[in-house]
Phi, psi and omega in degrees: 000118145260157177279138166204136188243120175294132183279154173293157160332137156284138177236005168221174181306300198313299186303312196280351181264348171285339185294289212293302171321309172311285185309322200245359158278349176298276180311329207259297163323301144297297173346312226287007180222028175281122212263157189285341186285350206241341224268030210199302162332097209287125194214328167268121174314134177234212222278333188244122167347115192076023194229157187211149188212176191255164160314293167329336197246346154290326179265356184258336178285353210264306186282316172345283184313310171301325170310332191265001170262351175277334171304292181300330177307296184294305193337304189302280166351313181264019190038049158260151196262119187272135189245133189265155334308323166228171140319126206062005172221121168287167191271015164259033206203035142326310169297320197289309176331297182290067125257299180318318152308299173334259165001313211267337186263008214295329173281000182257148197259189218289305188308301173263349141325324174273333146350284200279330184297317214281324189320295168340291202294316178307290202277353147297333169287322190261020160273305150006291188286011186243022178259163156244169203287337159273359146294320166307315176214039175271315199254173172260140198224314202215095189058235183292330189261161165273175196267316151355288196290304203285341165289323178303306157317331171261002194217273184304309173293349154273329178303308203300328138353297188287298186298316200294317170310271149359321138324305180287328161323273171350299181281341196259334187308295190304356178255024186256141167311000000 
């Protein structure tokens, strides 16, 4: 039997960066033996019911999301009103978003998609190291949640997804004759 143990929540920066490290070295790690010829290929359950997308199209939904938490920061930052989740989209209109994402990274090929990704996640780690844990999770930032929690949601807990999707591939690729 496995066993797979859920990392706990993050309640703090030191955790949540650990969340995120862990989690997108998981991922990274899956990519790294993916033949580039498959990374185009519809293979994957995808983001909206009933839909299937490629590796590409995984990475690309992974950097969207992280660009809009880099979005909502300055916005906030700069006291501008954000609008959530993007613009033109409500959070019950997720799917049409990861299609938008798709879309929007659609010309870039597996290589500089895993590029680009990592660039995202690197400048997420350094906003991350110039907040403080009361800013990250003192306050409330977006209704209820706190900004800590609405990055998490947005970085770690999709990478760590992103592997489990991947995996499952994987594993149903290798078990066919």
């Amino acid at each position: 039997m496995i066993h797979i143990y859920a990392m706990a929540i993050p309640t703090t920066k030191d955790e949540l960066l650990q969340a995120i490290r862990t989690n997108y070295s998981k991922l990274v790690c899956e990519l790294s033996d993916i033949p580039i010829g498959q990374t185009n290929l519809l293979i994957l359950q995808g983001h909206a019911k009933g839909t299937v997308m490629s590796i590409n199209n995984l990475i690309s939904y992974l950097i969207g999301w992280g660009e809009l938490v880099l979005k909502w920061n300055k916005k906030s930052e700069d006291d501008k009103e954000v609008d959530f989740p993007e613009t033109g989209f409500k959070w019950n209109e997720l799917g049409k978003l990861a299609q938008k994402f798709y879309q929007d990274y659609a010309d870039l090929d597996f290589t500089t998609l895993c590029a680009k990704l990592d660039q995202t996640v690197l400048t997420i780690m350094e906003l991350l190291e110039q907040k403080t844990n009361m800013q990250l999770y003192g306050v409330n930032w977006y209704e209820k949640w706190t900004l800590g929690r609405m990055i998490q949601f947005n970085t770690a807990s999709p990478y760590q997804n992103a592997v489990g999707r991947i995996r499952k591939w994987k594993k149903e690729k290798n078990s066919k004759p």
